[in-house]
C-alpha positions in Angstrom: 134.0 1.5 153.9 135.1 -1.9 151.7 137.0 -3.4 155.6 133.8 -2.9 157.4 131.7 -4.7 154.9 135.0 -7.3 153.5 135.0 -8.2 157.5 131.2 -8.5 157.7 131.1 -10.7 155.0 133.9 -12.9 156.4 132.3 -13.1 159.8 128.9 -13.6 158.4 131.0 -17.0 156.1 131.9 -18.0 159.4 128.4 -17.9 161.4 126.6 -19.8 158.4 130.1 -23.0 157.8 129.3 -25.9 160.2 130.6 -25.8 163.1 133.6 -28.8 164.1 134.1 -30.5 167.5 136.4 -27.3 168.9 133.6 -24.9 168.6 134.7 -23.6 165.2 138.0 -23.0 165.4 138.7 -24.2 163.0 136.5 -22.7 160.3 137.7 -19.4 161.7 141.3 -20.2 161.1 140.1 -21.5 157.4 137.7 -18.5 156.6 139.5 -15.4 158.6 143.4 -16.3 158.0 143.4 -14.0 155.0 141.9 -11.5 156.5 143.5 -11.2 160.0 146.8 -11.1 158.2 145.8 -8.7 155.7 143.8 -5.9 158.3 145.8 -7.1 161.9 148.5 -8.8 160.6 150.9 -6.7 163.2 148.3 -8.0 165.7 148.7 -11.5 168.6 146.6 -14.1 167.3 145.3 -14.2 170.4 145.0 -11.0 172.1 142.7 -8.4 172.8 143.7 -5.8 169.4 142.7 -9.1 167.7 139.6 -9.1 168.5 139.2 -5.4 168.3 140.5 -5.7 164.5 137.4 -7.9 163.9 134.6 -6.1 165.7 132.8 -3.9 163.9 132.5 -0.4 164.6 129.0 0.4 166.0 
């Protein structure tokens, strides 16, 4: 129960922080960094899993 709601609030951080000039990026690598290598860490960046890691179960 405490990933579902530590990634929703991380994702929600994310949504509400300006975004920059690359579309947020950058926020996302400032805000979720912690958390991708804490939950996915095993995981590419830039993958598919990754973004599985981060959705929230429905």
């Amino acid at each position: 129960m405490t990933r579902p709601l530590t990634l929703a609030f991380v994702l929600g951080l994310a949504l509400v922080a300006p975004a920059s000039a690359d579309g947020g990026k950058d926020n996302l690598k400032r805000y979720c960094t912690g958390d991708a290598t804490t939950y996915c860490g095993g995981l590419d960046p830039a993958g598919e899993e990754m973004k599985a890691c981060f959705t929230l179960p429905s």
